[in-house]
C-alpha positions in Angstrom: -91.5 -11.4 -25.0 -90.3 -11.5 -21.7 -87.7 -14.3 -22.8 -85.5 -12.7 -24.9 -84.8 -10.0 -22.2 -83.6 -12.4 -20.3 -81.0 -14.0 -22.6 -80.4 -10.2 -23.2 -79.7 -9.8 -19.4 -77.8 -13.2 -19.2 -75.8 -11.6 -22.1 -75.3 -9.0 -21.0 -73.8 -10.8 -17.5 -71.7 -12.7 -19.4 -70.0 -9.3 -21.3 -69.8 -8.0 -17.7 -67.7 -11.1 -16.8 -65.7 -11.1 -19.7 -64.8 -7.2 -19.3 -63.9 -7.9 -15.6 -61.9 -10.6 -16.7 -60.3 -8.4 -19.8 -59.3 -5.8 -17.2 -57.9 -9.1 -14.2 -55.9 -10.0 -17.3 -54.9 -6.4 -18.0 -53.8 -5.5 -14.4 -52.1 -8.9 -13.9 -50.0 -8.5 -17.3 -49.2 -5.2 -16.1 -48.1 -6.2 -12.5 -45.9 -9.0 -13.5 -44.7 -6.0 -16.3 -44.2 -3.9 -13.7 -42.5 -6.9 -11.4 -40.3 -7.5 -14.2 -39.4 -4.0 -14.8 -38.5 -3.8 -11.0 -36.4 -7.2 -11.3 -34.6 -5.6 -13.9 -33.9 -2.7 -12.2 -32.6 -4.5 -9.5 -30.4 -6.7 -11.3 -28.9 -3.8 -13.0 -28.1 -2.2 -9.2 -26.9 -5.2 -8.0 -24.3 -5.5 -10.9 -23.5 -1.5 -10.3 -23.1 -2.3 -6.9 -20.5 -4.8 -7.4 -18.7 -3.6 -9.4 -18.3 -0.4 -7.2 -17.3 -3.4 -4.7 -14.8 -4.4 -6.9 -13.3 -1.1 -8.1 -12.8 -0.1 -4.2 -11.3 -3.9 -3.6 -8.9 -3.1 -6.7 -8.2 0.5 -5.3 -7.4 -0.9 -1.7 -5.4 -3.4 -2.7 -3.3 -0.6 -5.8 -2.9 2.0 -2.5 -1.9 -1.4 -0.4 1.0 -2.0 -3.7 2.2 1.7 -4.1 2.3 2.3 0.2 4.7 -0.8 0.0 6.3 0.5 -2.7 7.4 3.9 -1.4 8.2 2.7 1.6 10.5 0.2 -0.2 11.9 2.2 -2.7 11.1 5.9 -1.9 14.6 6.4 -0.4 15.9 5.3 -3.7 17.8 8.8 -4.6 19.0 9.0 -1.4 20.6 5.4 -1.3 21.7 6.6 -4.5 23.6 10.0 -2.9 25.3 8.0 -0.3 26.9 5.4 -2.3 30.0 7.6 -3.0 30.1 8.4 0.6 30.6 4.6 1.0 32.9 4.3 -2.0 34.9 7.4 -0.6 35.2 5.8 2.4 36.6 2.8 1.1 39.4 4.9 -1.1 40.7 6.2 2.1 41.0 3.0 3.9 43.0 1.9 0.7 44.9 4.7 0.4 46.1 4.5 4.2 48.1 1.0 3.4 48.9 -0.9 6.7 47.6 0.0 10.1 49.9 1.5 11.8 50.4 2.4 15.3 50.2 6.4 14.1 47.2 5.9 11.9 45.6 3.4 13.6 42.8 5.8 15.4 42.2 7.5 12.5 42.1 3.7 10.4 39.9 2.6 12.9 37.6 5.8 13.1 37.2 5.1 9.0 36.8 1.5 9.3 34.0 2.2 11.9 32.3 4.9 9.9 31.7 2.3 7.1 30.8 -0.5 8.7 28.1 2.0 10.5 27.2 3.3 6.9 26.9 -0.6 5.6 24.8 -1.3 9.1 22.0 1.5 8.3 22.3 0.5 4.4 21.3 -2.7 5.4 18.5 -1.9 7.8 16.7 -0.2 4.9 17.5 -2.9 2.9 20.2 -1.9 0.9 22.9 -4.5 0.6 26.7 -4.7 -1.3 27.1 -6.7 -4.8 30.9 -7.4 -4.1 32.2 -9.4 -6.7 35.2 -11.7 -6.4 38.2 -11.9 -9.0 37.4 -14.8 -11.0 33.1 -14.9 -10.7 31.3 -15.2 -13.8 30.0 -11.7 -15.0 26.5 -11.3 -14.8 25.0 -8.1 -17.2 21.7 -8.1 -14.6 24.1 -6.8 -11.1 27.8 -6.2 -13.1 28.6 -3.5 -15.7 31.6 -4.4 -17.8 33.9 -0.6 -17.5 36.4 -2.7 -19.4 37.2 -5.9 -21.5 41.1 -7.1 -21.3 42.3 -10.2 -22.7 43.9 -11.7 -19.5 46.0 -15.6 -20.1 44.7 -17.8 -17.7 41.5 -16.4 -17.5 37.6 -17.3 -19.2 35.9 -15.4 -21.8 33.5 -13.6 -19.1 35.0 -14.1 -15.9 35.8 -10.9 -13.6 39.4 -9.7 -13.8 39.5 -6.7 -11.7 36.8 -5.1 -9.5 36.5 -1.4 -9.8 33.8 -0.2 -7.5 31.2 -2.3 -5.5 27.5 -2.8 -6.4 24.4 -1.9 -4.3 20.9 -4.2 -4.4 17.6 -1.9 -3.0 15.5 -4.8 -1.5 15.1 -6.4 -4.8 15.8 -3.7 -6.9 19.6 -3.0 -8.8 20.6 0.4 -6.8 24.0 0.7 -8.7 25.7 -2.2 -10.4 29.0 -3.7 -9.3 31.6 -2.4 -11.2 34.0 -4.9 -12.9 36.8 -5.4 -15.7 35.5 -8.4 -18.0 37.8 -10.7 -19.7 37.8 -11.6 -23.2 40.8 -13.9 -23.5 40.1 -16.6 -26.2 43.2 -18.7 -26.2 
């Protein structure tokens, strides 16, 4: 009788084992669980975290755009204001005809007030669209303020100039204004 108890206790040894080796497997499977739950995890905060990286790459580089921008363009109104100041200008130097030895100070004060005017439009990047009797019209920097069938002339070539044009870096600030001709014949 003795026999049987120990194939009872070598069975029993054996269910022992297999139990152990129930709850190795158990832990394991829930360790690499658990490792792949944390692999996960960090997948999904690396991704977060890049893409943070690239929204404040994208915001940088917007501010970067609009800073050039307004300091390109943000004196755009005023350009806009002094344009007639130029334009007056101009008129008056027309309007005095030849230099003369009486207006000449005066001719030369004018003259010297818009060529200062034209110096500072240029250093912020503002420069004249003067048009020449003759040049092709071009709708993107000319607006036509008339269209006169002139002999002689092209379908689209400039017959008269009536007022200058003004370019803001690369910007149209004012177009040059121009008579168009439409002559056919």
């Amino acid at each position: 009788m003795a026999e049987p108890k120990d194939e009872e206790f070598l069975d029993d040894i054996e269910q022992a084992e297999a139990e152990a080796y129930e709850v190795e497997v158990e832990e394991i499977d829930d360790d690499e669980a658990e490792i792949e739950a944390l692999r996960a995890e960090r997948d999904e905060m690396k991704d977060k975290w890049m893409r943070a990286l690239a929204d404040a790459e994208n915001a940088r580089k917007r501010a970067d755009k609009q800073r050039k921008e307004a300091e390109n363009y943000g004196g755009t109104k005023l350009s806009r204001d002094m344009l007639p100041v130029y334009d007056n200008l101009k008129r008056a130097v027309e309007a005095m005809g030849e230099k003369t030895e009486e207006n000449a100070p005066l001719f030369e004060g004018i003259e010297l007030t818009m060529r200062e005017l034209l110096n500072t439009f240029r250093k912020h990047g503002i420069e004249p669209i003067a048009p020449e009797v003759g040049d092709k019209f071009d709708p993107n920097v000319h607006e036509a303020m008339f269209e006169a069938p002139v002999p002689g002339t092209k379908v689209g070539e400039i017959i008269q100039v009536s007022a200058e044009g003004f370019m803001l870096h690369d910007r149209l600030l004012r177009p040059a204004q121009v008579g168009v001709s439409s002559f056919t014949g």
